[in-house]
C-alpha positions in Angstrom: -48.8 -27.3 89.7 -48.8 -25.7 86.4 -47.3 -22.3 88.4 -44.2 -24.4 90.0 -43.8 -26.0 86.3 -43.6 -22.4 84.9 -41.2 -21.3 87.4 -38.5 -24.7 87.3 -38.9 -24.3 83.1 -38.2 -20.1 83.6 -35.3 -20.9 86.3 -34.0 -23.1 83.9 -33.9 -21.4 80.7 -32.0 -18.8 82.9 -29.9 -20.7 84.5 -28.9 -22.2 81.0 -28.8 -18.7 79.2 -26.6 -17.4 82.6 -23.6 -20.2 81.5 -23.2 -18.6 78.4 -21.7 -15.4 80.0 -19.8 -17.4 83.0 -16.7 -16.6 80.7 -17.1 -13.3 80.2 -17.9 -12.8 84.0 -13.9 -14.9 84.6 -12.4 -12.5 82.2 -13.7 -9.1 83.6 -12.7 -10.3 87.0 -9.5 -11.0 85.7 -9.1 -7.5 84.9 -10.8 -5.8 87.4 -8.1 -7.8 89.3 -5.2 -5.9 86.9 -6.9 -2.6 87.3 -5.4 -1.7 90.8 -1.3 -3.2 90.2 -1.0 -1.6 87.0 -2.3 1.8 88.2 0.4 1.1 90.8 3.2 0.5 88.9 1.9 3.9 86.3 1.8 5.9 89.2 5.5 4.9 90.3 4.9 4.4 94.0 6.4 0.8 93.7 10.1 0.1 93.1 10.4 -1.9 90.3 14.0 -2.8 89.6 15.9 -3.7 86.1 16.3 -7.9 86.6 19.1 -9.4 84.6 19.0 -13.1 84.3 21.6 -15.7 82.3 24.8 -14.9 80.5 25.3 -11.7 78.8 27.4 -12.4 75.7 28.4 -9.7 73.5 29.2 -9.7 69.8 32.8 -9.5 70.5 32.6 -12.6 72.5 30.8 -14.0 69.4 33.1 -12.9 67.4 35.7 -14.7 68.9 34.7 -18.1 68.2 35.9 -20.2 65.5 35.3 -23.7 64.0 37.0 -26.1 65.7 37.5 -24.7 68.9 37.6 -27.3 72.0 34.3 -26.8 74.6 37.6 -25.5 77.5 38.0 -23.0 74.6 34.6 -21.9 74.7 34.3 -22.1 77.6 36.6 -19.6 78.2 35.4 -17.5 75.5 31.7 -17.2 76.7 31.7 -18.4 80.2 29.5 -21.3 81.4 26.7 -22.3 79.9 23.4 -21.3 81.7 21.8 -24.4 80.4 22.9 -27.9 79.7 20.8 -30.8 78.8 21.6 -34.0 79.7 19.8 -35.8 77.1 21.6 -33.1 74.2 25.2 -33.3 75.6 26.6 -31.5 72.6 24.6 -28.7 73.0 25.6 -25.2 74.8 22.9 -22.8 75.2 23.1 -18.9 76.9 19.8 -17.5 77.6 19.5 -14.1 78.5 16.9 -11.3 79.8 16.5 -8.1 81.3 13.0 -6.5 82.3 11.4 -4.2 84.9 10.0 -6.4 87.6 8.3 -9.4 86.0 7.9 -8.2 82.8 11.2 -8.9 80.3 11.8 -6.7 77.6 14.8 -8.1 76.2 15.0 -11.8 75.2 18.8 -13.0 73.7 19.5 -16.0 73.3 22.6 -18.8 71.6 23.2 -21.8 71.4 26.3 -23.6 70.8 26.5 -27.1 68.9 29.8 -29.3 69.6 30.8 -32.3 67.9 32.7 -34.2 70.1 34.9 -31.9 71.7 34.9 -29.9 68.5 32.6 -26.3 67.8 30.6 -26.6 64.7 27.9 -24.1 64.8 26.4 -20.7 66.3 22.3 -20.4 67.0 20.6 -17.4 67.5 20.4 -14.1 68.0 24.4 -13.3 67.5 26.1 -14.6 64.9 30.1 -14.3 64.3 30.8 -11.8 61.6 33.4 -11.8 58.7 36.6 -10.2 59.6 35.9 -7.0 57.1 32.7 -6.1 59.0 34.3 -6.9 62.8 34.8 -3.2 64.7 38.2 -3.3 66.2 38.9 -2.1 69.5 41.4 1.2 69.7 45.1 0.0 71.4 45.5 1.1 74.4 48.1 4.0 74.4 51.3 3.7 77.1 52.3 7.0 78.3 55.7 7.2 79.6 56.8 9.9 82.9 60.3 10.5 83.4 61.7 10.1 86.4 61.3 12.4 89.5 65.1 13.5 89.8 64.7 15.1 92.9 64.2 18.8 94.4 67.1 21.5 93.8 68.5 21.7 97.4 68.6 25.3 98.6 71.8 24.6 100.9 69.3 22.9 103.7 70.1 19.2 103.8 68.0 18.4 106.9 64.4 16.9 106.3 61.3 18.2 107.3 60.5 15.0 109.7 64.5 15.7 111.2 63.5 19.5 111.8 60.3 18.4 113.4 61.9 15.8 115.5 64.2 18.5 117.1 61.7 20.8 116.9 59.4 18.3 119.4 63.0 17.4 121.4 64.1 20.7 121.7 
């Protein structure tokens, strides 16, 4: 009896210490279950292409809106927006990302506030810049050609489809 009672009180004290470590044990088979997809995607035998998600909006796009403009405005200034609440009607917002695989790298993202049908204010990671410190784009030069006046005629007046015709007829 006294054996059994030593052995349920040493069971249990083990037992008891073991939960202790139950997290540790969760966490190193966590990564023992990262070890073989990363060495994968180090040893470049997987495929892992460039993912571009939401609206790409550049700072000249940015820079082209102005207080006051209508949301067709806008609209036509940025594109749709990725997201629009229903609960936050006045309330544009452009997410964008871009990452190898699963993993982004590049988080944008702006929001637009309206008031009414009226723009009142830019959020996020572009802003619209003063006029002084906007880059302007180089005009597009127009060459002109003068026209093609025609070949000298050498005293020939026949064309080269009329000689082969006769050539074939003849």
């Amino acid at each position: 009896m006294r054996k059994s009672l030593i052995s349920i009180c040493a069971t249990l004290s083990l037992l008891t210490a073991g939960c202790s470590t139950f997290d540790d044990i969760g966490d190193s088979v966590d990564s023992a279950a990262n070890v073989i997809p990363e060495a994968l995607d180090s040893a470049g035998l997987i495929y892992r292409p460039t993912i571009i998600q939401g609206n790409i909006v550049t700072q000249e796009q940015v820079n082209g809106l102005k207080p006051g403009m209508s949301r067709r405005q806008v609209r036509f200034v940025l594109g749709s927006p990725t997201l629009r609440d229903v609960f936050h009607d006045d309330r544009w917002d452009y997410p964008y990302t871009e990452g190898v695989g699963s993993n982004p790298d590049e988080y944008k993202y702006l929001s637009i506030y309206f008031e009414g049908d009226k723009l009142v204010r830019v959020t996020g990671d572009l802003h619209p810049q003063p006029e002084s410190q906007q880059e302007t784009k180089p005009k597009a030069s127009v060459v002109t050609v003068p026209d093609y006046d025609g070949y000298e005629s050498k005293g020939d007046e026949t064309s080269w489809w009329q000689k082969t015709k006769s050539w074939i007829m003849d």
